[in-house]
C-alpha positions as CSV (number, residue, x, y, z in Angstrom):
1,X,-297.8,51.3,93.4
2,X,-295.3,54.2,93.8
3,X,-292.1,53.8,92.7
4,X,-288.9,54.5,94.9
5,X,-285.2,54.8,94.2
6,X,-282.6,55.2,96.9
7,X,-278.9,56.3,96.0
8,X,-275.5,56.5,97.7
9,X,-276.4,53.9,100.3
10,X,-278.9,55.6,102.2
11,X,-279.3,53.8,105.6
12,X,-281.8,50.2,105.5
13,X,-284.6,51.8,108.2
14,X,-285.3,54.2,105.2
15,X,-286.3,51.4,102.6
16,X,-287.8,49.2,105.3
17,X,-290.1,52.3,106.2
18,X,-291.3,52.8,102.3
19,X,-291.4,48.9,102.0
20,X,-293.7,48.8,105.7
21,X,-296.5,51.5,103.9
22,X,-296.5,49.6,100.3
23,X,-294.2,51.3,98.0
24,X,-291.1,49.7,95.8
25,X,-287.9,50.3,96.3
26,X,-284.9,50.1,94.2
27,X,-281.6,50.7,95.9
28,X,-278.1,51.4,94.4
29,X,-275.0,52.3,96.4
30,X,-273.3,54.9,94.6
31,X,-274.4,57.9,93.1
32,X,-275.1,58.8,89.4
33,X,-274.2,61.3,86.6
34,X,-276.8,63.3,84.8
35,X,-276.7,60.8,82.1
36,X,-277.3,58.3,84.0
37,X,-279.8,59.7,86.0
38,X,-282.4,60.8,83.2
39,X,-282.0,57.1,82.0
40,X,-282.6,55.3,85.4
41,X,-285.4,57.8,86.4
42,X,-288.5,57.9,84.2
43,X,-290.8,55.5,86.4
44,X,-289.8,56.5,89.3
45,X,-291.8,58.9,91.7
46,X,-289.8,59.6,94.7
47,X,-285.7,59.6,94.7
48,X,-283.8,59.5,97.7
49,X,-279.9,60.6,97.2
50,X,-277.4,62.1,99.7
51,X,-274.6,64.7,98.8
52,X,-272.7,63.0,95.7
53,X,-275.5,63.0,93.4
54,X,-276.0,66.3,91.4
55,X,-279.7,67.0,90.0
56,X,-279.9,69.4,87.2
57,X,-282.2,71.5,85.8
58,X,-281.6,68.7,82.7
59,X,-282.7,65.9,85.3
60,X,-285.9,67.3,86.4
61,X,-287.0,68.4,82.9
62,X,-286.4,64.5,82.0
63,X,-287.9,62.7,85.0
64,X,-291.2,63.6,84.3
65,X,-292.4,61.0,86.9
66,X,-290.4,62.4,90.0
67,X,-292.6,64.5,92.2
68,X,-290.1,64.5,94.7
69,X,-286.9,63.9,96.0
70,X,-285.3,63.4,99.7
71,X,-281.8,64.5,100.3
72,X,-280.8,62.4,103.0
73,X,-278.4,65.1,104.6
74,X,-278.7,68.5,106.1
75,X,-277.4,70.5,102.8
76,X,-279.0,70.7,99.5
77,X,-276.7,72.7,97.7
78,X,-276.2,69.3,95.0
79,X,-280.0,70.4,93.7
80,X,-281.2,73.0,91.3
81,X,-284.2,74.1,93.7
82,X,-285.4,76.4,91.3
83,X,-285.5,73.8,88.3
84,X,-287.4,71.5,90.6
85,X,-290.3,74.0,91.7
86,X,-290.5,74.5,87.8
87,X,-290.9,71.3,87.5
88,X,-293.3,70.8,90.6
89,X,-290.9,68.3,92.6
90,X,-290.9,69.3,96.3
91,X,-287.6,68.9,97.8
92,X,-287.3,67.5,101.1
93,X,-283.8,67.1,103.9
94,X,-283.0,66.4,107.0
95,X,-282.0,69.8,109.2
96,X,-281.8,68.1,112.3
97,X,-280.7,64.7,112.5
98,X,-277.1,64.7,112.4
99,X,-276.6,68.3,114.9
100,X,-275.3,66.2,117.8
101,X,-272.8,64.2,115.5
102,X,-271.4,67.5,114.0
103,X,-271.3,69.7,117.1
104,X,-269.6,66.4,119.1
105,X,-266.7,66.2,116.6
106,X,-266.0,69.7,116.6
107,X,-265.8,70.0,120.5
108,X,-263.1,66.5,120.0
109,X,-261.2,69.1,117.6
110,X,-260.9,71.9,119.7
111,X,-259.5,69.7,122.1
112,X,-257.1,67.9,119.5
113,X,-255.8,71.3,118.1
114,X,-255.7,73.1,121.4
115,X,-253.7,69.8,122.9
116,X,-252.0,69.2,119.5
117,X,-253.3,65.2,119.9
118,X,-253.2,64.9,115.9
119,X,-249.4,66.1,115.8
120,X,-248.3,63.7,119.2
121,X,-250.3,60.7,117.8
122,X,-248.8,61.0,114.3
123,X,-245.7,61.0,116.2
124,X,-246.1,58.2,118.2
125,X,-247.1,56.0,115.0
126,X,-243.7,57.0,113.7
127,X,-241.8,56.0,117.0
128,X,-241.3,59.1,118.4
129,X,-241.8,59.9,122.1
130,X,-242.3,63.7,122.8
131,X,-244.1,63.6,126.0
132,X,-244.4,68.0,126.6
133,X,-246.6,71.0,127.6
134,X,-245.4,73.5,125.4
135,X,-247.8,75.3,124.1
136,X,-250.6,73.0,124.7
137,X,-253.7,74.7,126.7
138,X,-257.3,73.6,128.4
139,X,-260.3,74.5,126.5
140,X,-261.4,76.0,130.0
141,X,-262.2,79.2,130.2
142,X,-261.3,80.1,126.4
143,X,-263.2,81.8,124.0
144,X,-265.7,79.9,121.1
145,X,-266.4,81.8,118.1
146,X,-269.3,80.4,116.3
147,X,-270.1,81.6,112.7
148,X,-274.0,80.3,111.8
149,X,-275.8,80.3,114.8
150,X,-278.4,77.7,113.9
151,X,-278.9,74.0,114.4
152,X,-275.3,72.7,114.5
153,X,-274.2,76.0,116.0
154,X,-276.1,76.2,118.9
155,X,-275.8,72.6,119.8
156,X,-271.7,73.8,119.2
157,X,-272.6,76.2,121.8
158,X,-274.4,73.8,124.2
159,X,-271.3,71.9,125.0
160,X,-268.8,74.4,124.5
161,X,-270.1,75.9,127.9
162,X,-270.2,73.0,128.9
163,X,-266.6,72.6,128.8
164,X,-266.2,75.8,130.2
165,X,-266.0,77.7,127.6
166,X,-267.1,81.3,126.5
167,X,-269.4,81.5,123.4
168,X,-269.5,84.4,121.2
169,X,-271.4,84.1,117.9
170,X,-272.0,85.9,114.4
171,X,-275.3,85.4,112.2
172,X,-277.0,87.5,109.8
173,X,-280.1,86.9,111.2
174,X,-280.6,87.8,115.1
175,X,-281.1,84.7,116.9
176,X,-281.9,83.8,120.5
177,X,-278.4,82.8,122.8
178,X,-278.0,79.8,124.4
179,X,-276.6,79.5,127.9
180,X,-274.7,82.4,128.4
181,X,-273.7,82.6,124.1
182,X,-273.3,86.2,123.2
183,X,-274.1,87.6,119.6
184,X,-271.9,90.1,117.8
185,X,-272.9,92.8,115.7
186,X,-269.9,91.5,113.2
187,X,-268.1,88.9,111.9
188,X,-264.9,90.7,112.6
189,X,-265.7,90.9,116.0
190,X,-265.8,87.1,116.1
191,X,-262.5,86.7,114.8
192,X,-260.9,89.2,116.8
193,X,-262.4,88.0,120.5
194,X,-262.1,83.8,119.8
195,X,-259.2,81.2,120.2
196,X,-260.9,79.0,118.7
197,X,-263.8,79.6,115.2
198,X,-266.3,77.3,114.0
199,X,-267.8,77.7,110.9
200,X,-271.7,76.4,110.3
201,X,-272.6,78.2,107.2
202,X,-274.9,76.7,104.4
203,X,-273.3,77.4,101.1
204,X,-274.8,80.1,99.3
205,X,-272.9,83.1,97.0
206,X,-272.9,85.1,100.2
207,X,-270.6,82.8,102.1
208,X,-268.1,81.2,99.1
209,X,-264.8,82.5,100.2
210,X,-265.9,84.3,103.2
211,X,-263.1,83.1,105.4
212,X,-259.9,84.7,103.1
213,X,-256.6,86.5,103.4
214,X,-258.5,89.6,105.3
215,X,-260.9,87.5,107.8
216,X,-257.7,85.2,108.8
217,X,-255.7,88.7,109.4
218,X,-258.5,89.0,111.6
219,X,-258.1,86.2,114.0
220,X,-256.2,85.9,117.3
221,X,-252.1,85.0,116.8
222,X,-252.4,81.2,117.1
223,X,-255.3,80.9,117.0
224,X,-257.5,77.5,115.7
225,X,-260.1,77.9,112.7
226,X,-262.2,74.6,112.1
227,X,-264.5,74.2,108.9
228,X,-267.6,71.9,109.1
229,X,-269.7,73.3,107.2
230,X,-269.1,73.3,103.7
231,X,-265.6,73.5,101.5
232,X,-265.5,76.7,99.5
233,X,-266.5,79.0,102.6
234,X,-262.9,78.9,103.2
235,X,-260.0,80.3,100.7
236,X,-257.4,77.5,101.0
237,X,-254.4,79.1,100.0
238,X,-254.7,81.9,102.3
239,X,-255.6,79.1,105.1
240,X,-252.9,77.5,104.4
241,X,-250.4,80.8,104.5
242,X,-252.0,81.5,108.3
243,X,-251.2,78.1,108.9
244,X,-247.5,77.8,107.7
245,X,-246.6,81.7,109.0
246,X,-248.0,80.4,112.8
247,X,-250.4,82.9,112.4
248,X,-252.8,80.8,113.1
249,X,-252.2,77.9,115.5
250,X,-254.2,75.1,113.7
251,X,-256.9,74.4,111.7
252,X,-259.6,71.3,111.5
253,X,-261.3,70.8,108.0
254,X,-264.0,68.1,107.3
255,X,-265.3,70.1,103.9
256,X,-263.0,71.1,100.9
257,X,-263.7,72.8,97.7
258,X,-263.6,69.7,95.6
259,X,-264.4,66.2,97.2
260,X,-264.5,63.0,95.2
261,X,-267.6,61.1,94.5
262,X,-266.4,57.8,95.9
263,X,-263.5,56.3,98.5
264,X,-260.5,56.6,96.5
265,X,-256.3,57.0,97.6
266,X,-255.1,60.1,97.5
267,X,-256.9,62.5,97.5
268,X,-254.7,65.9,97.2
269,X,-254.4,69.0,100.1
270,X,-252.0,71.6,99.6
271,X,-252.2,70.9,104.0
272,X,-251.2,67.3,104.5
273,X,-248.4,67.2,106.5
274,X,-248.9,70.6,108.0
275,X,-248.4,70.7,111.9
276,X,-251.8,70.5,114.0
277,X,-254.0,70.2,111.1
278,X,-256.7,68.0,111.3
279,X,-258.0,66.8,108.1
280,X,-261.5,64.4,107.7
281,X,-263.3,63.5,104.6
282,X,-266.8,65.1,105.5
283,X,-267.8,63.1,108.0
284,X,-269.4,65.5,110.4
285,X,-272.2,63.7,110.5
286,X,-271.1,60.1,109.5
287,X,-272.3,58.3,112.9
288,X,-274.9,55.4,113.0
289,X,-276.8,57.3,115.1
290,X,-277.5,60.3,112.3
291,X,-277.5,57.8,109.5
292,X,-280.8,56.0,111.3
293,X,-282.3,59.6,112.4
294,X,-282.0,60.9,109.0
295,X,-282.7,57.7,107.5
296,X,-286.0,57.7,109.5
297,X,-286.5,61.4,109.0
298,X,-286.6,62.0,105.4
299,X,-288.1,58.7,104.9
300,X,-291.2,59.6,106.6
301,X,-291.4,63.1,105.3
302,X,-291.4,61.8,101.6
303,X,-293.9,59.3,102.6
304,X,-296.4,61.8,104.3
305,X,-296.3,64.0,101.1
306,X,-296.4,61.3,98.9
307,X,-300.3,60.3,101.0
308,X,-301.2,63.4,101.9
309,X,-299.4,66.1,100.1
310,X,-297.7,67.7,103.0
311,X,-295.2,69.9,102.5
312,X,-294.4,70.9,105.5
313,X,-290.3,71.6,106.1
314,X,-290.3,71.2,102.2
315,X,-286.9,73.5,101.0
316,X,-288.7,74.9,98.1
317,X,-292.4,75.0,98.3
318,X,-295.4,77.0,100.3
319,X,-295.7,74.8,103.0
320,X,-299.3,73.2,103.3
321,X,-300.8,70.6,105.5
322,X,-304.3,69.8,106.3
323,X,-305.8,66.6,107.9
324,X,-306.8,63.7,105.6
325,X,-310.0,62.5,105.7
326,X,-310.2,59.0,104.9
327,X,-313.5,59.6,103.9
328,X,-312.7,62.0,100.9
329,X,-310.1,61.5,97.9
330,X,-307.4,64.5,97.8
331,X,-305.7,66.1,94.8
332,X,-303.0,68.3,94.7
333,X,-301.6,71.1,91.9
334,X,-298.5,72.8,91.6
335,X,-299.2,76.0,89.7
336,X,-297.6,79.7,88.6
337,X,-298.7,82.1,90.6
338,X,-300.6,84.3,88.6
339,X,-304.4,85.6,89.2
340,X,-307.5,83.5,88.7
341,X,-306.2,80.0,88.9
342,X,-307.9,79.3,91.8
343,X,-310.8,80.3,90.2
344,X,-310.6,78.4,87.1
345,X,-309.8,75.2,89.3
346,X,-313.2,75.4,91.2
347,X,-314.9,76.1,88.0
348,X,-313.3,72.8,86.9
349,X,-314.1,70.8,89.9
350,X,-318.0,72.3,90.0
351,X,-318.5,71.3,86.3
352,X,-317.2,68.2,87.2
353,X,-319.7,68.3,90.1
354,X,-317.5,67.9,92.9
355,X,-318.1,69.1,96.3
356,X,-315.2,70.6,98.2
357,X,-314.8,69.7,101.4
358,X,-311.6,71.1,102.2
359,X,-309.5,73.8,100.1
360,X,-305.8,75.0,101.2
361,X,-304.0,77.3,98.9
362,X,-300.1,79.2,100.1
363,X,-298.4,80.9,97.4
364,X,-295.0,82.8,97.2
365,X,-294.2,85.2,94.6
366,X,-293.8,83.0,92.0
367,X,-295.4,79.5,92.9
368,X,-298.8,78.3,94.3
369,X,-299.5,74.7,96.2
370,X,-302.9,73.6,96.5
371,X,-304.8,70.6,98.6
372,X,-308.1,69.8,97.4
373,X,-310.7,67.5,99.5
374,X,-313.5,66.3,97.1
375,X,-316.1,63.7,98.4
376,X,-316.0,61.8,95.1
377,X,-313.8,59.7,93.3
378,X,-311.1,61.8,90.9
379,X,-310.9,60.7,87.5
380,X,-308.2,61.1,85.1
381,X,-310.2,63.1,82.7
382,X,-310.3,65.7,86.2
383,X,-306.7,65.7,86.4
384,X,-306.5,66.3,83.0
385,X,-309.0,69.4,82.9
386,X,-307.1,71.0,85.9
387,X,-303.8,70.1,84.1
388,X,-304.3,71.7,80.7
389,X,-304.7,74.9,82.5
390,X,-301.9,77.5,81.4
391,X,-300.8,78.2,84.8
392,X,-300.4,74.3,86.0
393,X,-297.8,72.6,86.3
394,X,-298.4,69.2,88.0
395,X,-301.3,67.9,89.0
396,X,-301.3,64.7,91.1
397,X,-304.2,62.3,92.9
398,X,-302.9,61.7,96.6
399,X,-306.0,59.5,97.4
């Protein structure tokens, strides 16, 4: 019986899904340190965590068991990628499930900062009555910048227009407009032409500090910068000089450089306090809706590669899929790409007198996945044959 453990208080539908097609489950509700980890994990063969728990290169070379792991969220910057394909644990997430959530809270921030609703409702919770106009403004017929035009972006630019608003958009790689979106050749030219920018950016050494002193120069006089995406795209002191000279009118941020690991009283910004700054602890996509969508999402990913060795939307593998045939058992191996495995696998599997009935190999430049359909029971002294090969790095029986 396979093995499951869920962190971090992934959503119920996830475990009642594994539970539904046989596995175990172990859940816990917070997340765990490395230490921890490479304790609680031999045994184990799928992990489920969200964005608190970190998985090392250490973790993976001590959880010999895992051959993969869900990250019930759309980033998966909290895993080494590379020490898990050295490793051979495919690496699954959910891209999709929580784009409405994000792209509906940063269309209720626009609206807050370009009403200043945060500033008059702190207000009113202190007794003050400042019913006035001044400069407060309709989103209608003002411009969107959107930096990262892809799933959250463009669902950003769905109901920016319709609010009435005009889209602009940067990314480096050309993508199709929505609506009536326009792409610009440069990020500059985003910050120059919005009143209003919304960052959607995975976090990679290309984007860390990508918003800074210069970029914010960049912008509109007052106006509104909002940060969903993740917190060290943006250089906080320099956000929080725009912010503090009225260079810029107002910020939102639901990411920040360093966030705890659980709930916990206060928790420091150099921008509490500030006038028509809007400050959430990452919870974008914190609705019950996206917790059951990616719940359900990842869930059945991990349990369709666990039976059948897809890895289709994996993060870090070829991606391979072919139909199982009930009739056949199926074996899978993770291997280096290098010339002649292949070969010596087939050699394996016709000494052992196997007959293939169905053979899907994708490599990349450094790693090769392969599905094998044989029409005979696979022993372990198979498994061990293919395994001892110099190239392999995990073998695994699906069926």
């Amino acid at each position: 019986m396979q093995k499951v453990l869920l962190l971090e208080n992934i959503h119920p539908l996830a475990r009642d899904l594994f539970l539904k097609d046989g596995f175990q489950v172990d859940t816990l509700k917070g997340a765990l340190t490395e230490d921890e980890l490479i304790a609680k994990l031999p045994g184990y063969d799928v992990l489920g965590i969200r964005s608190k728990t970190y998985l090392t290169r250490k973790v993976f070379e001590a959880a010999k068991s895992v051959s993969t792991v869900g990250c019930f969220c759309v980033g998966t910057n909290q895993v080494d990628l590379k020490a898990a394909r050295d490793n051979g644990v495919v690496v699954f997430n959910a891209p999709f499930s929580n784009t409405r959530s994000v792209a509906e809270m940063v269309l209720a921030e626009i609206v807050m900062l370009s009403r200043k609703l945060g500033t008059r409702n702190n207000e009113m919770h202190q007794g003050i009555w400042n019913k006035s106009s001044a400069q407060c403004y309709e989103v209608r017929g003002k411009t969107l910048g959107i930096v990262g035009y892809g799933n959250i972006g463009t669902q950003v630019s769905y109901l920016a227009e319709a609010f009435g608003m005009r889209v602009i958009f940067y990314d480096i790689v050309s993508k199709l407009p929505l609506g009536n979106a326009k792409p610009m050749s440069t990020l500059e030219e985003v910050l120059n032409g919005s009143d209003f920018v919304t960052l959607h950016v995975p976090a990679t050494e290309a984007t860390r500090n990508m918003i800074g002193e210069t970029e914010l120069s960049q912008m509109k006089e007052g106006a509104c910068l909002i940060n969903a995406s993740r917190g060290d795209v943006v250089e906080i002191p320099a956000l929080e000089s725009a912010i503090r000279s009225k260079k810029l009118g107002g910020c939102a941020l639901d990411v920040f450089p360093e966030e705890p690991e659980n709930n916990m009283k206060g928790y420091p910004s150099p921008l509490m306090g500030v006038e028509n700054v809007i400050l959430t602890p990452h919870i974008g996509g914190a609705t019950e809706e996206a917790q059951v969508n990616i719940g359900r999402e990842v869930a059945s990913t991990l349990i369709r590669f666990v039976q059948t060795g897809s890895t289709l939307r994996s993060v870090n593998f070829p991606q391979v899929d072919i139909p199982l045939d009930r009739g056949n058992t199926r074996l899978t191996n993770v291997h280096q790409n290098v010339k002649g495995v292949l070969k010596d696998i087939n050699r394996i599997l016709s000494e052992y007198g196997a007959n293939i009935q169905a053979q899907s190999l994708h490599t990349d430049r450094e790693l090769g996945y392969l599905i094998v359909d044989l029409n005979q029971p696979i022993t372990e002294d198979l498994i061990h044959s293919i395994q001892q090969l110099k190239a392999a790095i995990r073998t695994r029986r699906v069926s």
